[in-house]
C-alpha positions as CSV (number, residue, x, y, z in Angstrom):
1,X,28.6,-46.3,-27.6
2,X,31.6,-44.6,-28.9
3,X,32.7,-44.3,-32.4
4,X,35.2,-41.9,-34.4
5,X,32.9,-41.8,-37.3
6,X,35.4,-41.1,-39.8
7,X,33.7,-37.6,-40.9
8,X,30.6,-40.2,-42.2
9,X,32.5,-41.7,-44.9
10,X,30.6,-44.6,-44.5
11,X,27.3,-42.8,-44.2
12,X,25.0,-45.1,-45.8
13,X,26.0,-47.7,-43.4
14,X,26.8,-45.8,-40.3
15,X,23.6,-43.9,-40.0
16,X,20.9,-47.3,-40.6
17,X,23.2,-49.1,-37.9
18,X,22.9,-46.0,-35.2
19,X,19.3,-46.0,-35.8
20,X,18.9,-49.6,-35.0
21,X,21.1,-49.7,-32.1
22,X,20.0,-46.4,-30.4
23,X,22.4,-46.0,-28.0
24,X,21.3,-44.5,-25.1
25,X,24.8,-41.9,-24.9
26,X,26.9,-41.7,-28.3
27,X,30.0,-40.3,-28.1
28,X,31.8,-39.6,-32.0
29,X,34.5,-38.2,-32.6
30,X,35.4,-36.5,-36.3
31,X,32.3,-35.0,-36.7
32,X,31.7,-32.5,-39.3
33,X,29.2,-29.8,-38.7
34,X,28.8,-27.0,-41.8
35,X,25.8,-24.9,-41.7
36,X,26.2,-22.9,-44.7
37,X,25.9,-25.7,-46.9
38,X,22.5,-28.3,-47.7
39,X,24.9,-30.5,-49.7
40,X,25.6,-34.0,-48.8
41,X,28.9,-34.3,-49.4
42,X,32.4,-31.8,-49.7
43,X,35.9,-32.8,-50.6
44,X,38.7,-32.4,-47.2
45,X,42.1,-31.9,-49.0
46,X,45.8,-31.5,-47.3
47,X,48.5,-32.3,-49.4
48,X,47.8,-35.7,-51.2
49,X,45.3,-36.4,-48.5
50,X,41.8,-36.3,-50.2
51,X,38.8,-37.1,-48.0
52,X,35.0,-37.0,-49.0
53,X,33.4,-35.5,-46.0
54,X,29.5,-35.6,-44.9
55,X,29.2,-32.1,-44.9
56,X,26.4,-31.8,-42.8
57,X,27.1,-35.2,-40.2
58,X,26.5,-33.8,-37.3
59,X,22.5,-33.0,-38.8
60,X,22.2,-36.1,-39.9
61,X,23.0,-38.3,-36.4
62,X,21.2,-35.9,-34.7
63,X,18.2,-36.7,-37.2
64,X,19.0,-40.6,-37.3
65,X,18.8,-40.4,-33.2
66,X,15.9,-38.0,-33.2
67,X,14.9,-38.5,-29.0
68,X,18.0,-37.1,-27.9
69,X,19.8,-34.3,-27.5
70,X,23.0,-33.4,-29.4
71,X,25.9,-31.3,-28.3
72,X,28.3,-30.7,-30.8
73,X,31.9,-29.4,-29.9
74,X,34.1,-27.9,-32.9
75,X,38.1,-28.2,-32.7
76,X,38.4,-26.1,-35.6
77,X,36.6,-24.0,-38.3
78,X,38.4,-25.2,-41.9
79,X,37.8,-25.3,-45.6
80,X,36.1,-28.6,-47.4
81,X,35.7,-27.7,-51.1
82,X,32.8,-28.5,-53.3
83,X,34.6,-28.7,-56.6
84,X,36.0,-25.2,-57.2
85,X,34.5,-23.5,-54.1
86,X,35.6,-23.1,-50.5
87,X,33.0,-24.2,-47.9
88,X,33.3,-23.0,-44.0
89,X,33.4,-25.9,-42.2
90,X,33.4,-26.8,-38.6
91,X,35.4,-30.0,-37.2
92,X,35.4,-31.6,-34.0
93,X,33.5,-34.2,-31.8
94,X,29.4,-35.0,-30.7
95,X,27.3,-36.2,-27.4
96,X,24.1,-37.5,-27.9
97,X,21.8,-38.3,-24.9
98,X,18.3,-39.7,-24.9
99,X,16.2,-37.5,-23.5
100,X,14.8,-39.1,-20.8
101,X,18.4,-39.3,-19.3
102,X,18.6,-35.2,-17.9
103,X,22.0,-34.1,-18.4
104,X,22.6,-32.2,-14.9
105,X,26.2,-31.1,-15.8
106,X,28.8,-30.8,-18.5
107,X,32.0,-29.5,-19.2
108,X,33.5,-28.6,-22.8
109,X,37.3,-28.0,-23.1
110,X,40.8,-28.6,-24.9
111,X,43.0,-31.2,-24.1
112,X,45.8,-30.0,-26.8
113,X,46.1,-26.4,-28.3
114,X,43.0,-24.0,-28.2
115,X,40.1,-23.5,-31.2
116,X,41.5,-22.9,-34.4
117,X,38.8,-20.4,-36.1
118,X,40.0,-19.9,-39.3
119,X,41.8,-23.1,-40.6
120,X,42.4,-26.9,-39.5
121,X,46.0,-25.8,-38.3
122,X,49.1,-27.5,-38.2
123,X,49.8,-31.2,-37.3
124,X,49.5,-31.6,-34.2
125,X,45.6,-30.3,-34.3
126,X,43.6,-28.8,-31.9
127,X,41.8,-31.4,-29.8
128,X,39.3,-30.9,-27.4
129,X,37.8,-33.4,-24.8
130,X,33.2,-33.5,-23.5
131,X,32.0,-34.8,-20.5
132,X,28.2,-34.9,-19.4
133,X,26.7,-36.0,-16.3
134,X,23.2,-37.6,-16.5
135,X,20.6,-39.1,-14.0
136,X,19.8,-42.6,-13.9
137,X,16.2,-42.9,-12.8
138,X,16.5,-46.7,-13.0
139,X,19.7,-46.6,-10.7
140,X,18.8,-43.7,-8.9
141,X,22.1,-42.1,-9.4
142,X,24.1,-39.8,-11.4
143,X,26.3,-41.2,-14.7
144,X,29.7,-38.9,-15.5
145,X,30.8,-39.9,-20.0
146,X,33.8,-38.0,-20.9
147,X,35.4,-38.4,-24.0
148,X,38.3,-37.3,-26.3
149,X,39.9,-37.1,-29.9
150,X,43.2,-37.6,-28.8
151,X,46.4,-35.6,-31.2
152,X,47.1,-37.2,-34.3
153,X,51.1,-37.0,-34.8
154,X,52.2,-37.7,-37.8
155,X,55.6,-39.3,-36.8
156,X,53.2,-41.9,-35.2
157,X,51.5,-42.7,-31.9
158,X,54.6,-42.4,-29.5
159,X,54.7,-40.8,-25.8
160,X,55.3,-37.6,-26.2
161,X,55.0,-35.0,-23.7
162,X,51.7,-33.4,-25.9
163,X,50.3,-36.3,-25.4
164,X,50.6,-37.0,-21.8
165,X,49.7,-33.6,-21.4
166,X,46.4,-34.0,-22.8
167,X,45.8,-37.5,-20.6
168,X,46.1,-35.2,-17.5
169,X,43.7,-32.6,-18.8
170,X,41.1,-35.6,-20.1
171,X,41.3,-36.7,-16.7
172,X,40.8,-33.2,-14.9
173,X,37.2,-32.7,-17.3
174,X,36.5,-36.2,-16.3
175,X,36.5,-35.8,-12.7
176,X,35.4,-32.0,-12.1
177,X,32.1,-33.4,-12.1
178,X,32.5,-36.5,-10.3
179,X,30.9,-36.4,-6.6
180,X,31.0,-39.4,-4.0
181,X,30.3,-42.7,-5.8
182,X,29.6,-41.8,-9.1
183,X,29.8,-43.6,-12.5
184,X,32.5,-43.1,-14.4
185,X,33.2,-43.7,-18.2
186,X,36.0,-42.0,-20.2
187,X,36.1,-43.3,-23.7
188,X,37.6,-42.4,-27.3
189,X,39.6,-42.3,-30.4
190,X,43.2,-41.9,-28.4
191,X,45.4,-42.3,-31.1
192,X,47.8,-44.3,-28.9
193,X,49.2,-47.7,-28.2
194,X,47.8,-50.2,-25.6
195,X,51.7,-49.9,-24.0
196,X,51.1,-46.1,-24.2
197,X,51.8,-43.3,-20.5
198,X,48.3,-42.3,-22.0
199,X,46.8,-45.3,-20.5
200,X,49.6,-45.3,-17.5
201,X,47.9,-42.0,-16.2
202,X,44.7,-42.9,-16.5
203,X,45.3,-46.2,-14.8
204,X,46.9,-43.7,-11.9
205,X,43.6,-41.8,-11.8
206,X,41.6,-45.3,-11.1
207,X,40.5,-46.2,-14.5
208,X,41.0,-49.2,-15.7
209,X,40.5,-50.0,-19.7
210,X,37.9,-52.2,-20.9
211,X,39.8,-52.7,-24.6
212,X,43.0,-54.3,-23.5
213,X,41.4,-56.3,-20.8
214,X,38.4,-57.8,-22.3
215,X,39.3,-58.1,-26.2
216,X,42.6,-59.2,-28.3
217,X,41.6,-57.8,-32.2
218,X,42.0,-54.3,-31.5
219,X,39.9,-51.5,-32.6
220,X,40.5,-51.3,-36.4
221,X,38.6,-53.2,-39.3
222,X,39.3,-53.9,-42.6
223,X,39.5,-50.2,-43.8
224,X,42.1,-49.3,-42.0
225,X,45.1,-50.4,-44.1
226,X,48.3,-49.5,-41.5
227,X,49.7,-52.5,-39.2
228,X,48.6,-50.9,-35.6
229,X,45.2,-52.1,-34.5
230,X,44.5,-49.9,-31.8
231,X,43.2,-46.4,-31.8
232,X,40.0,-46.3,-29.4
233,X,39.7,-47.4,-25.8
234,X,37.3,-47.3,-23.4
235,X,37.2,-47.3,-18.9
236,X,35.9,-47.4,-16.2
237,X,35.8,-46.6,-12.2
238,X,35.6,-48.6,-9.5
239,X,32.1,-47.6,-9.1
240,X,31.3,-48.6,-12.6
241,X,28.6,-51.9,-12.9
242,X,30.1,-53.3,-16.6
243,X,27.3,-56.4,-17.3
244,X,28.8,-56.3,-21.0
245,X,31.7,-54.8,-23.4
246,X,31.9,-55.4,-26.9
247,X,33.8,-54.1,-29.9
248,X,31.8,-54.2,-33.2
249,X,33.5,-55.9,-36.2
250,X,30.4,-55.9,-38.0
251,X,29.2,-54.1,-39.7
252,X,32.0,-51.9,-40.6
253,X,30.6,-48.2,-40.3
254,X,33.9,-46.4,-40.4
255,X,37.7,-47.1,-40.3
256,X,37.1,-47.7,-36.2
257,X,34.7,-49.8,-34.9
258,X,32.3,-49.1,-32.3
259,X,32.9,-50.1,-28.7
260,X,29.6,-50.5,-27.0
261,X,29.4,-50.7,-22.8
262,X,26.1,-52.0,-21.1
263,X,26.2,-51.0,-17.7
């Protein structure tokens, strides 16, 4: 499964759905992690843009999905507020694994700028991309997941050079660990078009994208108010066994919904 989990806005919603569908790998993306806090809940402000964040999410999936193992990669170290008071916050993206899946290699990196330590930084943000490589014991071969938050720009989700920068380095942490006939499956929030180079390049590198090709609605649900409907993709190698692709309408557990690939 992979989900931007819209920094668990939708908490009460998100977290009883996750623990019914246990997915055996979750990859989210806007996950907040902020360790100096036991509060539920702190305020994300920029400009006019107020945001009630879970303050501790990354806890609480990793509670909700209690047999695996969670890796959480920060972007950036900000401030969310509780009323009057600045709160240390970290922001980025999650892997969770079931543990009986061994993850036998991983690689952690950014696809656009570097780790912002002391605020969220300017628009465009740091971004940074995960990939893990498990065992099938059922297949009897090796699984490679890579995902990505992909730059938000706030003139919109054009090409620009950034962003077909950060294509090129998704695809370079998806295949370092890549050997003979592996499984491959590079998947997130991209913040681009279905027409996008984004998807061009990673056609080139032998993907091919299970959104565009197997659905027609998009990616967005009724809380997402602007006219585009995509955000979120998902693909696949050649090597990659698809029995069923779906894109979750219901319930709505953020402003994306889930895509969810049974292989």
């Amino acid at each position: 499964m992979c989900l931007n989990g819209w920094g668990g806005k939708l908490y009460d919603k998100l977290l009883p759905y996750l623990t019914e569908e246990n997915p055996d790998i979750l990859c989210i993306q806007e996950v907040v992690h902020t360790p100096e806090t036991e509060k539920d809940w702190l305020t994300y402000r920029d400009g006019d843009h107020i945001l009630p964040q879970q303050a501790n999410f990354f806890r609480d999936v990793k509670k909700a999905l209690s047999n695996h193992a969670g890796i959480f990669c920060p972007a950036s170290q900000g401030i969310l507020w509780d009323e009057n008071t600045k709160i240390p916050s970290q922001w980025g993206l999650a892997t969770f694994v079931r543990k009986s899946y061994p993850i036998i290699g991983q690689i952690q990196g950014f696809v656009h700028k570097s780790y912002s330590p002391h605020n969220y930084g300017e628009h465009p943000r740091s971004r940074n991309a995960h990939t893990v490589k498990v065992f099938d014991y059922k297949k009897n071969k090796p699984v490679v997941v890579a995902h990505m938050h992909g730059l938000r720009d706030l003139n919109g989700k054009m090409d620009t050079p950034e962003r077909a920068m950060q294509a090129h380095k998704l695809v370079s942490f998806a295949k370092r660990l890549v050997e003979n006939n592996d499984t491959l499956v590079v998947c997130g929030d991209f913040n681009v078009e279905p027409n996008s180079e984004t998807l061009k390049i990673l056609s080139k590198a032998g993907l091919t994208d299970l959104v565009t090709t197997r659905t027609t609605k998009g990616t967005r649900n009724s809380h997402y108010k602007k006219k585009s409907r995509y955000a979120d993709y998902m693909l696949v190698n050649e090597h990659t066994n698809v029995l069923n692709f779906n894109v979750i309408f219901e319930p709505e557990v953020s402003d994306h919904c889930p895509m969810v690939l049974n292989i």
